[in-house]
LOLO-694866 format. One line per field, with one value per atom (N, C-alpha, C, CB): residue number from 0; x, y, z; atom name. Coordinates in steps of 0.1 Angstrom, whole numbers. Each point is the difference from the previous one (the first is absolute). Glycine has a CB too. Example, Ala and Ser with C-alpha at 12.3 -4.5 7.8 and 13.67 -1.06 7.14 Angstrom:
2
k = [0 / 0 / 0 / 0 / 1 / 1 / 1 / 1]
xx = [132 / -9 / 9 / -19 / 15 / 9 / -8 / 12]
yy = [-57 / 12 / 12 / -12 / 23 / 11 / 11 / -6]
zz = [78 / 0 / 0 / 12 / -19 / 0 / 8 / -22]
a = [N / CA / C / CB / N / CA / C / CB]
***
This chain:
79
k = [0 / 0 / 0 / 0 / 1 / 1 / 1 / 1 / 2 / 2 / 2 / 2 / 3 / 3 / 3 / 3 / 4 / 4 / 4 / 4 / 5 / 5 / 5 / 5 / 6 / 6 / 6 / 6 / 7 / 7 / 7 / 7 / 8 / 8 / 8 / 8 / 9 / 9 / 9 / 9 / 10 / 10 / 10 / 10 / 11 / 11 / 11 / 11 / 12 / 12 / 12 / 12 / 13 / 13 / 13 / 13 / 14 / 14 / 14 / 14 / 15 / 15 / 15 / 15 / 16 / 16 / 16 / 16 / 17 / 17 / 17 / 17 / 18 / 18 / 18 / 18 / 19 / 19 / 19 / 19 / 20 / 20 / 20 / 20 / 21 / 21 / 21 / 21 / 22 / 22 / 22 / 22 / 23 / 23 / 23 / 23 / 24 / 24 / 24 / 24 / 25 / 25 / 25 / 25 / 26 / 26 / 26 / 26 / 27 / 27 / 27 / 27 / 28 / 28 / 28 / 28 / 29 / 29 / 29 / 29 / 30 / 30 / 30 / 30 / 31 / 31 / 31 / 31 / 32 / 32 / 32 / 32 / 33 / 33 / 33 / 33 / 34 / 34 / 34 / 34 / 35 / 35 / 35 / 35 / 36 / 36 / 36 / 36 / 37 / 37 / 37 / 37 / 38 / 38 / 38 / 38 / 39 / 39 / 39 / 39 / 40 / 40 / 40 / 40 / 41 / 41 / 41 / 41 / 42 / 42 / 42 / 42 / 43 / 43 / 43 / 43 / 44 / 44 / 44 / 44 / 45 / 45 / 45 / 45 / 46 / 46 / 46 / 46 / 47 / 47 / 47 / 47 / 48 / 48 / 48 / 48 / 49 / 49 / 49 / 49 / 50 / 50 / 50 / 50 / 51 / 51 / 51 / 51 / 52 / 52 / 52 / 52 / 53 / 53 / 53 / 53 / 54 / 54 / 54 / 54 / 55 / 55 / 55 / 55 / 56 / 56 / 56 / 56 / 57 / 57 / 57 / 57 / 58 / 58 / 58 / 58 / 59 / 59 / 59 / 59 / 60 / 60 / 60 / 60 / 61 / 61 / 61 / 61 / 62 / 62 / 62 / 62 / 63 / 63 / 63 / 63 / 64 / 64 / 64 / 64 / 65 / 65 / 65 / 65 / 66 / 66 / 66 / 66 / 67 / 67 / 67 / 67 / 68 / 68 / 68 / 68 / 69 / 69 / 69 / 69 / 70 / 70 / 70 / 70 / 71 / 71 / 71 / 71 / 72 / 72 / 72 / 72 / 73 / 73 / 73 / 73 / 74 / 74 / 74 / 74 / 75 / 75 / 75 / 75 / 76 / 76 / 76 / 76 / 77 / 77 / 77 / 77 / 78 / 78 / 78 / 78]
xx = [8 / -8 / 9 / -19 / 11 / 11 / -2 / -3 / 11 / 1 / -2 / 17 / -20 / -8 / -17 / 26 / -28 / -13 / 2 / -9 / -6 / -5 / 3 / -12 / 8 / -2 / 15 / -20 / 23 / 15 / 0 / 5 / -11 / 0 / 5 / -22 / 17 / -3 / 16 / -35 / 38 / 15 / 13 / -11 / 3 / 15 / 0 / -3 / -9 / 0 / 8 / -25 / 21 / 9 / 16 / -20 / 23 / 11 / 12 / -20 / 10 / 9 / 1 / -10 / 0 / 0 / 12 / -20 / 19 / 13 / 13 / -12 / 13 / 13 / 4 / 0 / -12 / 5 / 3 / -16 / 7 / 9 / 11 / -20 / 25 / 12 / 12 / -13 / 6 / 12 / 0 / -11 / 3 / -4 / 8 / -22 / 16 / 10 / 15 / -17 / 25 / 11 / 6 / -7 / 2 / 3 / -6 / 2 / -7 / -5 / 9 / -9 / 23 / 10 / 3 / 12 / -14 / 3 / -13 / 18 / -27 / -13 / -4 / -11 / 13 / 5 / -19 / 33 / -44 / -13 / -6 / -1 / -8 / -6 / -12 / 10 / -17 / -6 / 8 / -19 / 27 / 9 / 4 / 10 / -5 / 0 / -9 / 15 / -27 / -12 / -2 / -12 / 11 / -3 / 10 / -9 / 21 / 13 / 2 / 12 / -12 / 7 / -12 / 22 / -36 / -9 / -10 / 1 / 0 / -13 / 10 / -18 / 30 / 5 / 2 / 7 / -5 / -1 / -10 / 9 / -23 / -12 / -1 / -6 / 13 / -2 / 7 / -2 / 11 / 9 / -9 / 24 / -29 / -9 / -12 / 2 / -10 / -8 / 2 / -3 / 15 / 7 / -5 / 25 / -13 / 0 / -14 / 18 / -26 / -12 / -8 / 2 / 3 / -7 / 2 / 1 / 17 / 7 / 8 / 2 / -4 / 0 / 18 / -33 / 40 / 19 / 4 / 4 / 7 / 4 / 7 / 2 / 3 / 14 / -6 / 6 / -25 / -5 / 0 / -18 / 20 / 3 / 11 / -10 / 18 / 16 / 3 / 3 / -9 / 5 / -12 / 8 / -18 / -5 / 7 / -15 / 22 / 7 / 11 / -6 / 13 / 12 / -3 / 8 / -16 / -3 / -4 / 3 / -9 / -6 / 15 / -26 / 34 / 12 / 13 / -8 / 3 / 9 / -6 / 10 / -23 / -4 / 0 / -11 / 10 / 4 / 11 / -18 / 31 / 12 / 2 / 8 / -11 / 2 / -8 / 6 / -11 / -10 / 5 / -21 / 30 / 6 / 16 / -20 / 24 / 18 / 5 / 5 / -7 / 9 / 4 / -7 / 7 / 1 / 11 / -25]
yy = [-12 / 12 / 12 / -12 / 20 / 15 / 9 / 1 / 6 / 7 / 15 / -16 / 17 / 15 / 0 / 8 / -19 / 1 / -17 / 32 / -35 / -15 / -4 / 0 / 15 / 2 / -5 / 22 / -32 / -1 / 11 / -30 / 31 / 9 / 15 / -15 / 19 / 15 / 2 / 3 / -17 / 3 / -6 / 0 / -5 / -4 / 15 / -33 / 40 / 12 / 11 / -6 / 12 / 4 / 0 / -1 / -11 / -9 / 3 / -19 / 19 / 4 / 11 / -13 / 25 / 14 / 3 / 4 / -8 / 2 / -1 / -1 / -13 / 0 / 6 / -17 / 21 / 3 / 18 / -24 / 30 / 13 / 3 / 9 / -20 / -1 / 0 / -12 / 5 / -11 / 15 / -36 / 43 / 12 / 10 / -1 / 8 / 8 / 0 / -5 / -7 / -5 / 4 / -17 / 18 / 6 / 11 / -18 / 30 / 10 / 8 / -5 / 5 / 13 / -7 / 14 / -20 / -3 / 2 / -19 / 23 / 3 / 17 / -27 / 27 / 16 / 5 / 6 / -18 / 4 / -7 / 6 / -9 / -5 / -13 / 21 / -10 / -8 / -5 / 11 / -13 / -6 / -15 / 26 / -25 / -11 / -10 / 11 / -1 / -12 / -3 / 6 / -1 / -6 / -10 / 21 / -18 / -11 / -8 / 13 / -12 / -11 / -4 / 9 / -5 / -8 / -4 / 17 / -13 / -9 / -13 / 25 / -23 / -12 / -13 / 16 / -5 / -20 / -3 / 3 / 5 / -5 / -13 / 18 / -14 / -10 / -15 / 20 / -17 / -12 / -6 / 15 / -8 / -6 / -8 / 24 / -18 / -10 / -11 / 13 / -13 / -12 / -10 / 13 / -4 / -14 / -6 / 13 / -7 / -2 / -11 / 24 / -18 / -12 / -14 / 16 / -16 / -9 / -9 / 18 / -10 / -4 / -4 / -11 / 18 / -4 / 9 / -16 / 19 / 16 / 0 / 6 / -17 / -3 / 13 / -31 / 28 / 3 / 18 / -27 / 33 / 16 / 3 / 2 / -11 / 0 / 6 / -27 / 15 / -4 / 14 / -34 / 34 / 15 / 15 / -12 / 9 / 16 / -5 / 17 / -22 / -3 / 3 / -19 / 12 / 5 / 7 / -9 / 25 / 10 / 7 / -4 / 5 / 6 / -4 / 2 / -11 / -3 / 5 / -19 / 24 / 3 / 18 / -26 / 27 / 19 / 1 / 12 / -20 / 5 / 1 / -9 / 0 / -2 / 11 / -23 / 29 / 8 / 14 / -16 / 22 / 11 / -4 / 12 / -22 / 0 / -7 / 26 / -31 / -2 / -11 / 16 / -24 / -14 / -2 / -10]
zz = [0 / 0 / 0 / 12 / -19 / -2 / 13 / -28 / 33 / 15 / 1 / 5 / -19 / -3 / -3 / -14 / 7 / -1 / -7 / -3 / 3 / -7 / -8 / 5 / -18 / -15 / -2 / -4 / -5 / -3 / -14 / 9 / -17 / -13 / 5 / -14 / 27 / 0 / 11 / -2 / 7 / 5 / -8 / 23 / -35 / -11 / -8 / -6 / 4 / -9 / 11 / -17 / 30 / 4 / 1 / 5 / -1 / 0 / -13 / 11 / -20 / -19 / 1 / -17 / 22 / 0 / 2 / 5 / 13 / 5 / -1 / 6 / -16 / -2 / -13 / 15 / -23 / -15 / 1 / -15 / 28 / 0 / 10 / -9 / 14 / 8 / -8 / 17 / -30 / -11 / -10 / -1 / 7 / -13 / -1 / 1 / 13 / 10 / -2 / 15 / -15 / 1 / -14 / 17 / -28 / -13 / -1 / -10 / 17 / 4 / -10 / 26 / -22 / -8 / -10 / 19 / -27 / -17 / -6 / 2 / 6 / -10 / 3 / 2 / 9 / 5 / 1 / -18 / 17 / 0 / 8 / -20 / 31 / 1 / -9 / 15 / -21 / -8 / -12 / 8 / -13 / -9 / 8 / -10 / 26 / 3 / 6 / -1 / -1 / 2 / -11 / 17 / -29 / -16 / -3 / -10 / 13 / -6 / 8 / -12 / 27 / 10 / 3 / 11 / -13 / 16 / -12 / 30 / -43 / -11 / -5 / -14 / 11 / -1 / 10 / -12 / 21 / 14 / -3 / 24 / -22 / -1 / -2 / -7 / -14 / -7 / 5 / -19 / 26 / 9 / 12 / -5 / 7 / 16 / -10 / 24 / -29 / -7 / -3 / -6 / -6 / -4 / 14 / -17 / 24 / 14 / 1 / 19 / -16 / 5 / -8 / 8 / -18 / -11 / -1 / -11 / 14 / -5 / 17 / -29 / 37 / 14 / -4 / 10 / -18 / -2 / -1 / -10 / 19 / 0 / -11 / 24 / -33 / -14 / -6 / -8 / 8 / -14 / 4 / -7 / 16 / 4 / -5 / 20 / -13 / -3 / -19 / 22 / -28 / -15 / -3 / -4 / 7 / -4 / -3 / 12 / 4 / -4 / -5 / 17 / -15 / -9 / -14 / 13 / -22 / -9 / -3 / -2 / 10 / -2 / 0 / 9 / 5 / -3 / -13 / 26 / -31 / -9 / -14 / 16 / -18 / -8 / 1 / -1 / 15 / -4 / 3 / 6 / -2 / -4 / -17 / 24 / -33 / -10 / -9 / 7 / -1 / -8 / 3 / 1 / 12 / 0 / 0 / 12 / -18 / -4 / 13 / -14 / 22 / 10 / 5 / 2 / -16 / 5 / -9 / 7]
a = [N / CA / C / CB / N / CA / C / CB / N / CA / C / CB / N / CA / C / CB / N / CA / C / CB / N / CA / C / CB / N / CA / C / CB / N / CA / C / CB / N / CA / C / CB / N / CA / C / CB / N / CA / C / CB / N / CA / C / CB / N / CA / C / CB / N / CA / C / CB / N / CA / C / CB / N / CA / C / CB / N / CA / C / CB / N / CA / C / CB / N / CA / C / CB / N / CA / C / CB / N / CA / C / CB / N / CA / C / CB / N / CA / C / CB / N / CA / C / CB / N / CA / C / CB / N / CA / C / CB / N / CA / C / CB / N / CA / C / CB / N / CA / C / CB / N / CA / C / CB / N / CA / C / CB / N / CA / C / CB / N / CA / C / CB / N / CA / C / CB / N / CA / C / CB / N / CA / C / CB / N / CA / C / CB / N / CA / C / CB / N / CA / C / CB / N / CA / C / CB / N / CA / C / CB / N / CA / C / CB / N / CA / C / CB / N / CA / C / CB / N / CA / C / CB / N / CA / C / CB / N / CA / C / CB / N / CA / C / CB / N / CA / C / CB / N / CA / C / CB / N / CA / C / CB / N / CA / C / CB / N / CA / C / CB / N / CA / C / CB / N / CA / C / CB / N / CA / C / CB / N / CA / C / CB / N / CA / C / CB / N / CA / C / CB / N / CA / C / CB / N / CA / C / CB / N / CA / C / CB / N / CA / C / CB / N / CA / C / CB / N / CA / C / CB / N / CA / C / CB / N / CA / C / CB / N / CA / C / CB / N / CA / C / CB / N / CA / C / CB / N / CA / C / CB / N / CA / C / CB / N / CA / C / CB / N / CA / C / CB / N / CA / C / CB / N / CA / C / CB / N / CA / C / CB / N / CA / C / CB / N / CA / C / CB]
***
């Protein structure tokens, strides 16, 4: 049982919030915006927590961003 409340949905969605603007925050001065790092750092995990959720294997988050980052390095030179 969850120690905040019953609902498991409403303390796994907190739970992501929190860490995806902790994780956000943390790249704060390379975006130099707030809302820049909620569009680029906290819609992309999203897409990574889902995955999990779906797929109940963290590989499949894992292999997600990997190939998201390997696809926008290649797309601004830096690979």
């Amino acid at each position: 049982m969850n120690k905040l409340s019953k609902n498991r949905k409403a303390c796994l969605a907190v739970s992501v919030f929190v860490a995806l603007v902790a994780f956000g925050l943390m790249h704060a001065g390379e975006y130099c915006s707030i809302l820049r790092v909620i569009i680029v750092q906290g819609l992309g995990s999203v897409f990574d927590v889902l995955l999990y959720l779906k797929t109940k294997n963290v590989f499949t988050s894992y292999l997600s961003h990997l190939i998201f980052d390997l696809i926008s390095l290649a797309m601004t030179g830096n690979i």
